[in-house]
MDTraj code that builds the backbone (N, CA, C; nanometers):
import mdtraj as md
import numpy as np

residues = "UNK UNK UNK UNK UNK UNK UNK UNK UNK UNK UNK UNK UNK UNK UNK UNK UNK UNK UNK UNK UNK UNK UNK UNK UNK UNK UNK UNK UNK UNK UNK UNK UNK UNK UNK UNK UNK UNK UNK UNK UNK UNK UNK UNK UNK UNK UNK UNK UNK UNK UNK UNK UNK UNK UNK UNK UNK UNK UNK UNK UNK UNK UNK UNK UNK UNK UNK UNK UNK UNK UNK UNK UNK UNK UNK UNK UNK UNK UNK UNK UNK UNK UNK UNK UNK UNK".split()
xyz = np.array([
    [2.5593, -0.8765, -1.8817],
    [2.4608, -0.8089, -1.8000],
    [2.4919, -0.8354, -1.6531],
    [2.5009, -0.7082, -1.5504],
    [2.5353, -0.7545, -1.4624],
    [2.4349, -0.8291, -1.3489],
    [2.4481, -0.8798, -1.2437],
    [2.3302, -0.9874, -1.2119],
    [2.2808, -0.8914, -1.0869],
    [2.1414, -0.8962, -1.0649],
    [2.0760, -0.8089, -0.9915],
    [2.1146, -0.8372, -0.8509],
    [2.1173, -0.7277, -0.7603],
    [2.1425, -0.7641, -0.6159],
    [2.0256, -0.8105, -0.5593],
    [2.0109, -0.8767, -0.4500],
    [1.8820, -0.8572, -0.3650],
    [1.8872, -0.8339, -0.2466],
    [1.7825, -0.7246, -0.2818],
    [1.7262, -0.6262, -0.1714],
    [1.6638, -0.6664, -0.0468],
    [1.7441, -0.6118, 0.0530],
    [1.6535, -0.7238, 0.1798],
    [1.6391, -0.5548, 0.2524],
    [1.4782, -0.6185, 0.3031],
    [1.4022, -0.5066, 0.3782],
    [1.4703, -0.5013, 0.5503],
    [1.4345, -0.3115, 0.5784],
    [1.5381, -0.3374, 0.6978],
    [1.4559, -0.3853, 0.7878],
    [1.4307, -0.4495, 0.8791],
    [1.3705, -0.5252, 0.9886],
    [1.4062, -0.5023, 1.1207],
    [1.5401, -0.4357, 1.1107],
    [1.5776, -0.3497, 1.2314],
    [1.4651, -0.2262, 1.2610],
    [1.4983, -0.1632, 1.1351],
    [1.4372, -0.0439, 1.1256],
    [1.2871, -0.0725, 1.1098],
    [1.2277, -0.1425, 1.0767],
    [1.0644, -0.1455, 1.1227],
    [1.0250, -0.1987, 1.2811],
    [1.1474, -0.2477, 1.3150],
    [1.0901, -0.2920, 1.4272],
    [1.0968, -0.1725, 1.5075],
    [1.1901, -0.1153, 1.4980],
    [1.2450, -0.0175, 1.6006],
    [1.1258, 0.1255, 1.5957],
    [1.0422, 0.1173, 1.4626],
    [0.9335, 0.2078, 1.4622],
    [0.8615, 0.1560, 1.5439],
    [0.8064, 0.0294, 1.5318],
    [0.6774, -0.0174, 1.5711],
    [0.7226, -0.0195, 1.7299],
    [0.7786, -0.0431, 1.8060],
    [0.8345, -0.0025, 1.9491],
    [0.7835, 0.1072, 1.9917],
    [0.8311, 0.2432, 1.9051],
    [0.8356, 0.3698, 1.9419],
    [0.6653, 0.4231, 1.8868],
    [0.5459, 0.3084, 1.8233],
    [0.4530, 0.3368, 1.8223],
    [0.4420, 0.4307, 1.6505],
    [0.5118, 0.4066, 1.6052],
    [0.5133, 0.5259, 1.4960],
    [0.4873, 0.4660, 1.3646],
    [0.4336, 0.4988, 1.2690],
    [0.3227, 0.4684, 1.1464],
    [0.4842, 0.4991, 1.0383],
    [0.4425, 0.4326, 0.8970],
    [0.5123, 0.4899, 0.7847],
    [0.5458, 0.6496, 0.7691],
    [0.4035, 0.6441, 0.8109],
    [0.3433, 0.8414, 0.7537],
    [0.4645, 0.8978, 0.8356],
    [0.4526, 0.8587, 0.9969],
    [0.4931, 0.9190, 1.0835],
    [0.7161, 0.9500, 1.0574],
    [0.6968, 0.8261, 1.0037],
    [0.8483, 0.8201, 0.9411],
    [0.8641, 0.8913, 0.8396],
    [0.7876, 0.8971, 0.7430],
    [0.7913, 0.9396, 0.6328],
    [0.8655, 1.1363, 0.6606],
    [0.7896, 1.1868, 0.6937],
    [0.7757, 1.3157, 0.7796],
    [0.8845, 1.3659, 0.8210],
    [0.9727, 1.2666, 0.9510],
    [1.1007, 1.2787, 1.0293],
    [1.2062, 1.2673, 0.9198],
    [1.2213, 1.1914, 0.8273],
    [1.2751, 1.1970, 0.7170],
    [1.3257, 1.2783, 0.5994],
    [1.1789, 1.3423, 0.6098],
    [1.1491, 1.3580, 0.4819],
    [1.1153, 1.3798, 0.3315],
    [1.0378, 1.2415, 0.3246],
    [0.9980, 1.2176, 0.2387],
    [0.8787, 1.1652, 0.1971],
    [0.8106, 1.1299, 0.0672],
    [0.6912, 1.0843, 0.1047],
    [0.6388, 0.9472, 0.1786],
    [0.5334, 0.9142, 0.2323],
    [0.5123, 0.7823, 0.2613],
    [0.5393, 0.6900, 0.1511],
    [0.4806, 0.7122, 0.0292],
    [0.5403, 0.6118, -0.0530],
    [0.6732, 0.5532, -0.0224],
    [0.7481, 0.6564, -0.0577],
    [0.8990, 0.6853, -0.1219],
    [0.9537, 0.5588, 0.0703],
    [0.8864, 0.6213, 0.1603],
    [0.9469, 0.5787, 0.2701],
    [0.8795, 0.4164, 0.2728],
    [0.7341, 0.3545, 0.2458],
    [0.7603, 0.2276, 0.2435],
    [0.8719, 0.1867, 0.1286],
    [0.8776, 0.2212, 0.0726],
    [0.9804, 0.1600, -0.0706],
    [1.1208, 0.1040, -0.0422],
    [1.1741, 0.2475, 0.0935],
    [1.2679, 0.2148, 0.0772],
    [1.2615, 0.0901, 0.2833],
    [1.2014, 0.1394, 0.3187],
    [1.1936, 0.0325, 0.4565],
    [1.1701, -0.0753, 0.3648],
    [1.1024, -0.1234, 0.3035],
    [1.0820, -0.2757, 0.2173],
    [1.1994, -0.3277, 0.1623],
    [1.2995, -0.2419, 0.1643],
    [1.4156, -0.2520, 0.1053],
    [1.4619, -0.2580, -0.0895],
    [1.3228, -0.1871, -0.1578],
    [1.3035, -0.1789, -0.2636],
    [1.3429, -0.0482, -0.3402],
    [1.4161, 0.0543, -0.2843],
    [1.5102, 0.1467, -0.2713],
    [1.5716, 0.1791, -0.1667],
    [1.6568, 0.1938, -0.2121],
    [1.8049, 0.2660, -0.0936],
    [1.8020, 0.4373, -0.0426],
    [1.7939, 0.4008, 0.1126],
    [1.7653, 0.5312, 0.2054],
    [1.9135, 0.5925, 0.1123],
    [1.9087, 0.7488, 0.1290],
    [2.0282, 0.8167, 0.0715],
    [2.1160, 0.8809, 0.2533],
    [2.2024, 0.9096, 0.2129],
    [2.3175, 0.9434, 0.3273],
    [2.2471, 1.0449, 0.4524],
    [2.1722, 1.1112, 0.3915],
    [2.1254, 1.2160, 0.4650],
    [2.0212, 1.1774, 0.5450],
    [1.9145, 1.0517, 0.4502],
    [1.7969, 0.9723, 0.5389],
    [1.8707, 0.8858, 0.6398],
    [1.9947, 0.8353, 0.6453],
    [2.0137, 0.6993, 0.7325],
    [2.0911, 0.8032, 0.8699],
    [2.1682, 0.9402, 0.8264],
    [2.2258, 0.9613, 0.9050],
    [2.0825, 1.0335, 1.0536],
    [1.9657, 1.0533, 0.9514],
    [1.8848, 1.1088, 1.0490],
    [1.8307, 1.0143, 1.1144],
    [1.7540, 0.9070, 1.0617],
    [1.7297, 0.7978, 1.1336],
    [1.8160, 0.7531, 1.2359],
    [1.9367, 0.7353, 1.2462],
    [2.0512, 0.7186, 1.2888],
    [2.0129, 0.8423, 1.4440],
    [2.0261, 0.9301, 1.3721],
    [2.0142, 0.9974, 1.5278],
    [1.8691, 1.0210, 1.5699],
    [1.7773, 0.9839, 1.5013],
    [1.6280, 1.0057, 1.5864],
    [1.5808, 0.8829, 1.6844],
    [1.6510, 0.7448, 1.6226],
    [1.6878, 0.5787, 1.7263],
    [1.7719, 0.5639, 1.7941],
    [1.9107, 0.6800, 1.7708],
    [1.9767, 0.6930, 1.8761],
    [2.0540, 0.5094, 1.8820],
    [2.1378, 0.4842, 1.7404],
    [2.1679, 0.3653, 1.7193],
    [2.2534, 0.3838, 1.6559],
    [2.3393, 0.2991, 1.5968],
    [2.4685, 0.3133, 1.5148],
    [2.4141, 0.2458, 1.3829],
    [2.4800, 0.3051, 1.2553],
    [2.4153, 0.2867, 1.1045],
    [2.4328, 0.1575, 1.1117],
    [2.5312, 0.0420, 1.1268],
    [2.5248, -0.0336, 1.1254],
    [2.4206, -0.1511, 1.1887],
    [2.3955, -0.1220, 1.3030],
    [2.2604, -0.2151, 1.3770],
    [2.1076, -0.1689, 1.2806],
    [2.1469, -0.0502, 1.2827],
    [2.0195, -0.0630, 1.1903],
    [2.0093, -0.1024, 1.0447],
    [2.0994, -0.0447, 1.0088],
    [2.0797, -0.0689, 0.8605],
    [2.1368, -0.2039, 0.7725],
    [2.2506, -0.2716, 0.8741],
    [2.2864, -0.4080, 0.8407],
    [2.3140, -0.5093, 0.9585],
    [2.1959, -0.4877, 1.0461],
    [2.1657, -0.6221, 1.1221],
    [2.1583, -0.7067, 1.0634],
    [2.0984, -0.7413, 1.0169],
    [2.0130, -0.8269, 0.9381],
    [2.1333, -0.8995, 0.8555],
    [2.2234, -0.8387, 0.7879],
    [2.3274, -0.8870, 0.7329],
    [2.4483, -0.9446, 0.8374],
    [2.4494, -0.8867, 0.9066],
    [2.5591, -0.9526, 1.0126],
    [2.5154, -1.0806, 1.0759],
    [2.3515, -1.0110, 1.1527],
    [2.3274, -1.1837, 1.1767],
    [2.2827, -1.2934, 1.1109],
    [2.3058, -1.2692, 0.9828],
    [2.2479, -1.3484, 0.8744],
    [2.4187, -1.4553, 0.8660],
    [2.5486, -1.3879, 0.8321],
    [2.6710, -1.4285, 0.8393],
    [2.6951, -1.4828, 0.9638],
    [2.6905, -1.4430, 1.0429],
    [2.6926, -1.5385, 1.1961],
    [2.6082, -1.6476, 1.2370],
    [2.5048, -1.6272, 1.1786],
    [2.4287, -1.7472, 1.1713],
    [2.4978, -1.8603, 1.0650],
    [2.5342, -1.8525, 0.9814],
    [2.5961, -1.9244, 0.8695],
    [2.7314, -1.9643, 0.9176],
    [2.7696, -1.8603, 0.9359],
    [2.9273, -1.8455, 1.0462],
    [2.9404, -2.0492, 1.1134],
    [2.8783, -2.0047, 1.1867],
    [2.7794, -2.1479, 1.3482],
    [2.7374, -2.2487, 1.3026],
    [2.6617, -2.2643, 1.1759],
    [2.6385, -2.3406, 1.1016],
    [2.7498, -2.4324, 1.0600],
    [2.8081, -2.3547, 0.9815],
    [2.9241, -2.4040, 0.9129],
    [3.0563, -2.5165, 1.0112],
    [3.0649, -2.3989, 1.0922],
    [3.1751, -2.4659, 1.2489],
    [3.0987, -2.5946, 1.3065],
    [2.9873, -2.5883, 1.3030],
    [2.9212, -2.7087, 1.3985],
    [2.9256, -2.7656, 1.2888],
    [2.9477, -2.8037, 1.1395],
    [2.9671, -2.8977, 1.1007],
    [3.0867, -2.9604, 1.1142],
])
top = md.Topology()
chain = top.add_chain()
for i, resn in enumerate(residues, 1):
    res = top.add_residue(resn, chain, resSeq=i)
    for name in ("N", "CA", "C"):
        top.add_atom(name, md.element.get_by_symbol(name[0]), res)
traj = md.Trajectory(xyz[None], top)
């Protein structure tokens, strides 16, 4: 059985709403899709599809990567620093 991944919520991408003042709903919409469907996948409990990240992508006016794997990069660089300072 293969072993489950885990899902980490984007935190880029909520922050970068809450900046610009804008609700789930409001995402949901620019997207879209439903609010559900859109907390599900900001929680990181489904995966945005090619067509959702590339729009997000140009409505933040950001590169897929800062948004969609911050969180992963500075998660490795943090560990990265860790590791060296030992």
């Amino acid at each position: 059985m293969p072993a489950k991944t885990k899902k980490i919520p984007h935190a880029r991408l909520k922050g970068l709403r809450a900046e610009q003042g804008l609700s789930m709903a409001d995402m949901a919409k620019i997207v879209g899709i439903t609010p559900n469907t859109y907390l599900l996948k900001e929680n990181g409990a489904r995966d945005f599809v090619e067509t959702e990240m590339k729009t997000l992508v140009k409505f933040f006016k950001v590169s897929g990567d800062e948004l969609f794997f911050g969180n992963i990069i500075q998660n490795v660089a943090r560990s990265r620093d860790k590791v060296l300072r030992e």
